[in-house]
C-alpha positions as CSV (number, residue, x, y, z in Angstrom):
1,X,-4.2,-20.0,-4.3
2,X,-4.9,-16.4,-2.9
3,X,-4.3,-12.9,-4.6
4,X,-2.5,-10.3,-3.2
5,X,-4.2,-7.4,-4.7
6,X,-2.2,-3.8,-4.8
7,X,-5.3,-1.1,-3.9
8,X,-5.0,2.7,-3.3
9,X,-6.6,5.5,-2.2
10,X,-7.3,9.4,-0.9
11,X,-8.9,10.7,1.9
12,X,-10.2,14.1,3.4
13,X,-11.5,15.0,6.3
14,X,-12.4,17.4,9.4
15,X,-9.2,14.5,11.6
16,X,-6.1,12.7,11.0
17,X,-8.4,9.3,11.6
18,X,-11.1,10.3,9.8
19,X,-9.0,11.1,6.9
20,X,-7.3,7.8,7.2
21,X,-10.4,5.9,7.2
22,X,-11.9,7.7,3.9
23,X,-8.8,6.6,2.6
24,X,-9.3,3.0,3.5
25,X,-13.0,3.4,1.6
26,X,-11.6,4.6,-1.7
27,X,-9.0,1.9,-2.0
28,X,-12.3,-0.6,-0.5
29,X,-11.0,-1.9,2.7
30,X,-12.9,0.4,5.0
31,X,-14.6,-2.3,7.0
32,X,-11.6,-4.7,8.0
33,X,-9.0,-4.7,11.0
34,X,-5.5,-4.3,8.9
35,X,-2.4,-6.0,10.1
36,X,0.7,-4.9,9.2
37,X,3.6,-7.6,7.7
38,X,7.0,-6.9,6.8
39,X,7.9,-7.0,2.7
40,X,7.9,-10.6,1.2
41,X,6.2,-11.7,-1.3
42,X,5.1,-15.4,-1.0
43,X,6.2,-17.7,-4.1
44,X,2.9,-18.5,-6.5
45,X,0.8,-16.2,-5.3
46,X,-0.3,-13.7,-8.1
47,X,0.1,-9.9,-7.9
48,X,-2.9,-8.0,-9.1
49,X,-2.6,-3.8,-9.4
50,X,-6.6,-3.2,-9.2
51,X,-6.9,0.3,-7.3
52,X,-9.7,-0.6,-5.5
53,X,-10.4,-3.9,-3.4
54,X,-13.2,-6.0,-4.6
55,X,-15.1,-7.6,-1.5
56,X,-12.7,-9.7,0.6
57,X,-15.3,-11.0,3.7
58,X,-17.4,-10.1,6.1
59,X,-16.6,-6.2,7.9
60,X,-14.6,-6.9,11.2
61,X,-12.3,-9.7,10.0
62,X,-9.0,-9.2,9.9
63,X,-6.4,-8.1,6.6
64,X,-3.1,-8.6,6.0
65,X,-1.4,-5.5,4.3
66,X,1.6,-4.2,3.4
67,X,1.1,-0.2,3.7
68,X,2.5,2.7,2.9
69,X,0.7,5.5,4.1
70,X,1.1,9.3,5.2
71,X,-1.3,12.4,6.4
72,X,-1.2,15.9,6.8
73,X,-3.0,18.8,7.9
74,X,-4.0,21.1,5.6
75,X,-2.1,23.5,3.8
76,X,0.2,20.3,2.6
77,X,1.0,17.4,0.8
78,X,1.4,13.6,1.1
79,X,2.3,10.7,-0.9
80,X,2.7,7.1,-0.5
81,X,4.5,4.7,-2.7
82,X,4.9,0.9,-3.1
83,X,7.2,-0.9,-4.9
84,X,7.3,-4.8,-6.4
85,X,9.6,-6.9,-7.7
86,X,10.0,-11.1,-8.0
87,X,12.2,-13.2,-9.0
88,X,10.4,-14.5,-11.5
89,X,6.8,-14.7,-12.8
90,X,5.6,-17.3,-10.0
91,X,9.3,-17.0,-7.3
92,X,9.1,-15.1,-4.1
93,X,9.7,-11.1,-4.6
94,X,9.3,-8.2,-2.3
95,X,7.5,-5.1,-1.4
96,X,9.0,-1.8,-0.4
97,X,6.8,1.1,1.1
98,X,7.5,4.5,1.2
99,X,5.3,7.7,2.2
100,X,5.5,11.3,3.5
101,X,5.1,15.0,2.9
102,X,6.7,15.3,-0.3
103,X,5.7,15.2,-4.0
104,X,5.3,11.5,-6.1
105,X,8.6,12.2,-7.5
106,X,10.4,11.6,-4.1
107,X,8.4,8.8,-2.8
108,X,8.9,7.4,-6.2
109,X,12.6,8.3,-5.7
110,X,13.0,6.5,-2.4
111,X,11.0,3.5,-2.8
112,X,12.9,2.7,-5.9
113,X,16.2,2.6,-4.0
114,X,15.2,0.7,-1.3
115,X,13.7,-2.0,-3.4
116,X,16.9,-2.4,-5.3
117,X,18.8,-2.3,-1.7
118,X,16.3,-5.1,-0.4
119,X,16.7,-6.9,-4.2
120,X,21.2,-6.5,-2.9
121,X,20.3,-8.9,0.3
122,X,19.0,-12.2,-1.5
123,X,20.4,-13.7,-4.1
124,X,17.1,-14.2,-6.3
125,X,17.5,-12.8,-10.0
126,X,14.3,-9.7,-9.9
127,X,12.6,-8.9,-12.7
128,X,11.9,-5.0,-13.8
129,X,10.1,-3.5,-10.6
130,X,6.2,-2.1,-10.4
131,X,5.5,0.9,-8.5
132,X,2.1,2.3,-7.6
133,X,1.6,6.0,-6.0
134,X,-1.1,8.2,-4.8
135,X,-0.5,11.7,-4.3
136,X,-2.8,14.1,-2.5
137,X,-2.5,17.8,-1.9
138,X,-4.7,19.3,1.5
139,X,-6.4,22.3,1.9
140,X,-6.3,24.7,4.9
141,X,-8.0,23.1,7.9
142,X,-8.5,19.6,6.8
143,X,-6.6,16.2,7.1
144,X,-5.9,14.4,3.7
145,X,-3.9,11.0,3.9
146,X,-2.8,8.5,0.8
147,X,-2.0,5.3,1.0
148,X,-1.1,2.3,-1.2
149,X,-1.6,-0.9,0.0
150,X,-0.8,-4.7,-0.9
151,X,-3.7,-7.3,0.5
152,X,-2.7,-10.6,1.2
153,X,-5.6,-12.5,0.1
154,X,-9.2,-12.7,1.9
155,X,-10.3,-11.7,5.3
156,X,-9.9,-14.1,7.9
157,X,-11.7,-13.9,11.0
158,X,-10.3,-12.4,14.6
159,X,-11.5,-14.3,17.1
């Protein structure tokens, strides 16, 4: 059974990119090609809030994510939020994902109410939601970006 492992991080630097990638490094999935999945969480697979990724394959390989993400230039701030909630300890649940510049009270805000509208679509019976945020404030003339991130599991290889 795979993990999917809820990771987050900050990054600064002299470009948007740049900043984006020293994001990737502090949450510690720097070295993989992310793909992006809409919100569901599978049934029995375990969700794990551990901040930063342990090692997940070889660098290149491909890694499924949920992301919330945003970045700004310098003076500024950004947050990202993401939200969890199942049906139960081991039914399906869902992720929502929200990020911008604004403060961790907003994003929290937002990504709150869109998890309890995605929770209003199916008829599962949620339990009390999770939310992880990372806020970052940028300095004149330089990028920062946050992001929080949910990894689906291990790398897998791209070609």
């Amino acid at each position: 059974m795979s993990t999917i492992r809820i990771v987050q991080g900050t990054g600064e630097a002299p470009t948007a990119m740049a900043a984006y990638d020293a994001a990737l490094a502090a949450a510690g999935v720097e070295n993989y090609n992310l793909v992006s999945v809409s919100s569901v969480i599978p049934a029995d697979v375990p969700v794990e809030d551990v901040g930063t990724a342990p090692e997940l394959g070889p660098a290149g390989e491909r890694l499924t994510v949920v992301e919330a993400c945003a970045t700004t230039a310098g003076p500024g701030q950004v947050s990202a939020a993401l939200a969890w909630s199942r049906a139960d300890d081991s039914g399906p649940g869902l992720f929502y994902e929200v990020a911008g510049e604004t403060d961790p009270e907003d994003v929290e805000n937002r990504v709150r109410k869109g998890l309890a509208a995605g929770q209003d679509l199916r008829e599962w019976s949620f339990g009390e939601p999770r939310v992880a945020v990372e806020h970052s404030q940028a300095e004149p003339g330089v990028y920062i970006t946050s992001l929080v991130l949910a990894v689906y599991g291990e790398s897998e290889p791209i070609c």
